[in-house]
N, C-alpha and C positions, 0 to 999 in steps of 0.2 A: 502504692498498692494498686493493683490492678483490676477491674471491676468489671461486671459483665451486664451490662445497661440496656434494658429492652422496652423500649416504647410501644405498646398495644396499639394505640387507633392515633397515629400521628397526623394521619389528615383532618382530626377535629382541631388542630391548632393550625390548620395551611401549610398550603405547601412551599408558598413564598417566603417563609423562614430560613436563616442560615443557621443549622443546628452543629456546626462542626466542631465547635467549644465545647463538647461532651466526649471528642473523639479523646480530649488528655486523659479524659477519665478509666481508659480501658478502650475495650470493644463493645460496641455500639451496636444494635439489632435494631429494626423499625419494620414495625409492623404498620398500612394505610390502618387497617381495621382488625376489631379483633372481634369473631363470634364468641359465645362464652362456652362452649366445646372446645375451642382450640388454645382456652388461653392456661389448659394446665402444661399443654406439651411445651410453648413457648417459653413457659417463665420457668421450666423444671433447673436449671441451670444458673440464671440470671439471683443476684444479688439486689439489685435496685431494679425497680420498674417504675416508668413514666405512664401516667395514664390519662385520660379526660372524665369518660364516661363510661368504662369498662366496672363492670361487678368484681369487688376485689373482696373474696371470702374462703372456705374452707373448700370446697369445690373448685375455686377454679387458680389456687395456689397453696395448695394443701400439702400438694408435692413437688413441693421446691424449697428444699433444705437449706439450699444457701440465704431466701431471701433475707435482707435485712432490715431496707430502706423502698417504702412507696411514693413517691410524689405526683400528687394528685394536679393536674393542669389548670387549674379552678379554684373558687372559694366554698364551694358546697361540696361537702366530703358524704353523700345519703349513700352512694354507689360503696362506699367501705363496710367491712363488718368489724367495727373498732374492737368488741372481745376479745373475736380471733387473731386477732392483730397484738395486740396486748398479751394473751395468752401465749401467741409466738414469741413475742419478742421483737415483732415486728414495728419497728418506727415507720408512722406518716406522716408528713406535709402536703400542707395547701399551700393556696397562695391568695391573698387578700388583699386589695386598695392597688391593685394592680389598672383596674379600668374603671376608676373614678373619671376621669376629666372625659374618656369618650364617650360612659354612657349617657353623663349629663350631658355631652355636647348632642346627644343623640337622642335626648327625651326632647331636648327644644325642635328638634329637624322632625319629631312627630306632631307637637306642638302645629308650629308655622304652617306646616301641611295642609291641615286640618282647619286651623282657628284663620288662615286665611284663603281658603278653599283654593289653593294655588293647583292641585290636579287639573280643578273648571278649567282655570286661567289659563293653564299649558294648554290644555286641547283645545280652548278656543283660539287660541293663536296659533298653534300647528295644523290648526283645521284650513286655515284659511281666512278664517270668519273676521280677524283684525280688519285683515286687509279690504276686505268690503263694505268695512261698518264706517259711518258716519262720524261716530261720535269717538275723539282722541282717547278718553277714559270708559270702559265698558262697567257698568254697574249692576250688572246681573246677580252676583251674590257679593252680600253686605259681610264686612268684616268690621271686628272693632278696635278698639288699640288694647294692650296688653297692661299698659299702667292701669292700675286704679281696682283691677279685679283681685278675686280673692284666691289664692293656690292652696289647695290643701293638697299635703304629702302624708304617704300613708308608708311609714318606715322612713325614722332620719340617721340613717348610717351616715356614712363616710358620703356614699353617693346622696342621698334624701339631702344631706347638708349644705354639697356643693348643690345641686336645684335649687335651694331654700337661696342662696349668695345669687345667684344669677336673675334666680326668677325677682329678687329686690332688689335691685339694678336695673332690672326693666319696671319698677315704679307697683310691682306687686305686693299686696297685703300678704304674708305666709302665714299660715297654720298647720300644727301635723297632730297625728292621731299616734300613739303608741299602741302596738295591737298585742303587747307583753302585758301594759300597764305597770312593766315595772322602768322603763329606761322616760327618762325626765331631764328636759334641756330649758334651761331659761334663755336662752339666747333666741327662741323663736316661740311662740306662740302655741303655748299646747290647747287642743278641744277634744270634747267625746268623739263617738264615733259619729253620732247623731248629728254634733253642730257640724263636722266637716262636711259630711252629707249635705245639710242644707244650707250650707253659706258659703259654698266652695265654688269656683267657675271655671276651674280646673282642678283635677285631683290624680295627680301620679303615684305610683306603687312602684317603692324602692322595695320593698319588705322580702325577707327569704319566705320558703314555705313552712311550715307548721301548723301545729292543731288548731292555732290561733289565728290564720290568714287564709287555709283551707277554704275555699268557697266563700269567704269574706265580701265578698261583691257579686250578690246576687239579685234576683227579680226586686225582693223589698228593699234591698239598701237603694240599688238605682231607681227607683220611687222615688225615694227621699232627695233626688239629687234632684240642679235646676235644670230648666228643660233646654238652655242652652249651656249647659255644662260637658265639657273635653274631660275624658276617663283616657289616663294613660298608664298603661301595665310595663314597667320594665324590670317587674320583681321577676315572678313565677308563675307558669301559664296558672294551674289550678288554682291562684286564688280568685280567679274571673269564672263564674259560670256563663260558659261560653255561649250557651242555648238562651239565655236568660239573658246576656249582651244584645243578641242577635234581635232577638224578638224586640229590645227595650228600640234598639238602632231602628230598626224598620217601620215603629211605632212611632218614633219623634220622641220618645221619650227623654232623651239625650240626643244633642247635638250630635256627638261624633265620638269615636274612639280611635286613639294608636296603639296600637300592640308591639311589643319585640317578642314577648314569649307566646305559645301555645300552651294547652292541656296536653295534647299530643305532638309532640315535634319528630322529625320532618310533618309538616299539617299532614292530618288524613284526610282521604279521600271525601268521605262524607261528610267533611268539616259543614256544620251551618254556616261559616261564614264565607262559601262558594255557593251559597244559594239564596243571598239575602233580596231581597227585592229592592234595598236602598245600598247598595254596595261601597258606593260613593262616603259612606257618611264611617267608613272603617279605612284605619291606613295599616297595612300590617308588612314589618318584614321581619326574614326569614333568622331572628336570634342573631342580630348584627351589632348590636349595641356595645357590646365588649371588644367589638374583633376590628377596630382600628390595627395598621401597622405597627405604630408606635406601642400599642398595650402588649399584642402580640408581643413585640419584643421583651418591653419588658417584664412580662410573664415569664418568658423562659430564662431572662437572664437569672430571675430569682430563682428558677426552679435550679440552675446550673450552680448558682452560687448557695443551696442549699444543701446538692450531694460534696460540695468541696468543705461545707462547715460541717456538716456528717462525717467527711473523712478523715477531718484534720482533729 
């Protein structure tokens, strides 16, 4: 059977992918980007749609008779309106546990960053400054070893899990917080919200959004944190009040922060965290955590081998 398969905003997955395994499937459309005006005229025809981040509702595929099957490039489906989807008749997939190994591999590369002020160290040695200095080891900023402190995780999925295995391996105590209170694991150390807060010496955020992790990390809780303690967000920008980061950062109130997500992505313009006064003490990049090649891949390969178990 032959399909008519239209990818809305394909450059949110890169362009260094080889998407040509979808060509068996019928005829293949791709769109880089999709506005959500254009995306009723696009899909008026198409049966299955590929999306990332595209608004998928009553407006912007309302009229397209054929659809059948959506597949969402991701594991957060907020951008669906699952009703009208249901109501249609319309099937969606996600896609889940796809980029376990890079984001943990990428919460530690904000980690090391940080916890050993290695940006100092680059510009002192790019500067010059090595090579004039007297002394073989430069001791300007103290770092400590990683065994022996305490990590708290706040969401232990798939990803929370594997940090919890790695970070015990490098000689850390783990603890995690459930921000459900209802998911409970014996295998690692459960605390309130309040002990992870104050007994943590790093605290990373695997957690999805909800009404539950919404602003979950603001002015009071980072209070409660130690004052050399690494806050690392690789959930969802809104659970970090970003203003309330900012201020805490510049204060000393916390050591340092890594980021992979925003409140707002691409960052805006007026981001507080382009006007801190301690800049140094934030590492953020731009929602990279997922998007090794390898996850890439196999992200789409599951998305591929989902319209074949749809067809079949």
């Amino acid at each position: 059977m032959s399909m008519k398969i239209v990818f809305l905003d394909r450059k949110t997955i890169g362009e260094d992918l080889d998407l040509s395994g979808f060509d068996r499937f019928g005829e293949v459309v791709m769109y880089d980007f999709s506005e959500p005006e254009e995306v009723a005229e696009r899909v008026k025809d198409a049966e299955i749609i590929v999306l990332n981040k595209t608004r998928i509702d009553e407006a912007s595929v309302g009229e397209a008779p054929k659809l059948k099957l959506v597949c969402v490039t991701a594991t957060g489906t907020n951008n669906l309106d699952k009703e009208f989807l249901a109501r249609r008749g319309i099937e969606w997939r996600n896609v889940a546990g796809y980029s376990t190994e890079t984001v943990a591999q990428h919460t530690f590369a904000l980690l090391f960053y940080l916890f050993e002020h290695l940006g100092y160290y680059d510009d002192y040695v790019k500067s010059g400054s090595y090579a004039g200095d007297r002394l073989f080891t430069h001791f300007a900023q103290n770092f400590h070893e990683l065994a022996g402190k305490t990590w708290g995780i706040i969401g232990l999925g798939a990803i929370g899990h594997r940090v919890a295995g790695i970070a015990s391996a490098f000689g850390c105590n783990v603890q995690y917080y459930s921000t459900s209170g209802k998911n409970h694991d014996s295998s690692v150390k459960e605390v309130s919200f309040d002990e992870l807060l104050t007994t943590s010496d790093i605290i990373s955020i695997h957690a999805p959004l909800s009404d539950d992790t919404l602003g979950l990390i603001n002015a009071e809780a980072i209070k409660k944190m130690k004052r050399q303690a690494i806050l690392l967000n690789l959930g969802r920008g809104p659970i970090v009040n970003e203003d309330d980061l900012c201020v805490a950062l510049d204060a000393g109130i916390i050591s340092g922060a890594g980021l992979d997500v925003l409140t707002v992505e691409p960052m805006k313009k007026d981001s507080p965290f382009l006007s801190m006064k301690h800049p140094e003490r934030v590492f953020i990049t731009p929602h990279i955590a997922w998007a090794s090649i390898e996850a890439r891949k196999r992200l789409m390969k599951i998305i591929e081998g989902q319209i074949e178990e749809w067809l079949s």
